[in-house]
C-alpha positions in Angstrom: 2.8 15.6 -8.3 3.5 18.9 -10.0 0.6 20.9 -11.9 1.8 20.3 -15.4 2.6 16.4 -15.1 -1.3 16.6 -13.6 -2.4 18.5 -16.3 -0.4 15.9 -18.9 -2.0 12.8 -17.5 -5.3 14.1 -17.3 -5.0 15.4 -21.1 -4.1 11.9 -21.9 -6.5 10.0 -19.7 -9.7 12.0 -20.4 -12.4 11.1 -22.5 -12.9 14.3 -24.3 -12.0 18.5 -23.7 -14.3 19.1 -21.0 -13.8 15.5 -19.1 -13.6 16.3 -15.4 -15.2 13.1 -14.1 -14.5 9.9 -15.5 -12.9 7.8 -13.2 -9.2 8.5 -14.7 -9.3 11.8 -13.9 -10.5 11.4 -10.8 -8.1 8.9 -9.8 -5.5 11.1 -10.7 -7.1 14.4 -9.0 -7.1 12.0 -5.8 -3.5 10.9 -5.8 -2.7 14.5 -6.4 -4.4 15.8 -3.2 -2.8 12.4 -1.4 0.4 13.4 -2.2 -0.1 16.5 -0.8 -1.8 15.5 2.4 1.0 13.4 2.8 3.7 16.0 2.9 1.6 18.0 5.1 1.1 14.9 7.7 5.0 14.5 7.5 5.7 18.1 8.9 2.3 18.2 11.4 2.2 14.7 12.8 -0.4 15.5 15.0 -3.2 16.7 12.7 -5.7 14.0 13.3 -8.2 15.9 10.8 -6.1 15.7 7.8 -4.8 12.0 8.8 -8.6 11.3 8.7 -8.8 12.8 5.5 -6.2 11.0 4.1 -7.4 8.1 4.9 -11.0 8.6 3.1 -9.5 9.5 -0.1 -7.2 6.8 0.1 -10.3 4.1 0.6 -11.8 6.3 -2.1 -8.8 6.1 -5.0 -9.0 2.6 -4.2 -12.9 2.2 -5.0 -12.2 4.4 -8.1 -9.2 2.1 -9.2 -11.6 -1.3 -8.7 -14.6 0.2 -10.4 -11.9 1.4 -13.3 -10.5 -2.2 -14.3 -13.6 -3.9 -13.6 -15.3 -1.8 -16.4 -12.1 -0.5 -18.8 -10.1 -2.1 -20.9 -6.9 -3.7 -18.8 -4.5 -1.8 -21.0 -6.1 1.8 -19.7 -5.7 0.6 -16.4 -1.9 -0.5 -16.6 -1.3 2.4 -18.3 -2.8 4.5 -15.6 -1.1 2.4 -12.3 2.1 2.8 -14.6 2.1 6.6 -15.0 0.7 7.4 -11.2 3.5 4.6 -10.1 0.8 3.0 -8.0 0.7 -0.5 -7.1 -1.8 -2.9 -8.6 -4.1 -4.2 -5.6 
């Protein structure tokens, strides 16, 4: 995910100017950092470390996405799955 499509979706996924942790943002900080975890474990197939790592912010975008619909409004959180093109679980 490139910095500016980051930096749109948080701009329109944020509660207000200074919104760095509602659970939109974070959902999209997380699938930022996955993304690039994921390139990295596609060139170094043996770091163990980062495929650990992976694998905790992967169990924890998931929390984040559960706790998001079960408390906003289902439109938000289509919106959100639609623009992240993540899978509704």
């Amino acid at each position: 995910m490139e910095q500016i499509k980051q930096d749109e979706l948080i701009k329109k996924f944020r509660l207000n100017a200074k919104d760095t942790g509602s659970s939109a943002v974070q959902i999209i900080n997380l699938t930022k950092r996955i993304l690039e975890l994921t390139a990295h474990l596609q060139v170094q197939k043996k770091d163990i470390t980062a495929k650990r790592s992976l694998l905790k912010m992967v169990a924890s975008r998931k929390r984040f996405l559960k706790y998001f619909k079960k408390q906003d409004v289902v439109a938000t959180y289509n919106k959100l799955l639609t623009a992240l093109s993540l899978k509704d679980n």
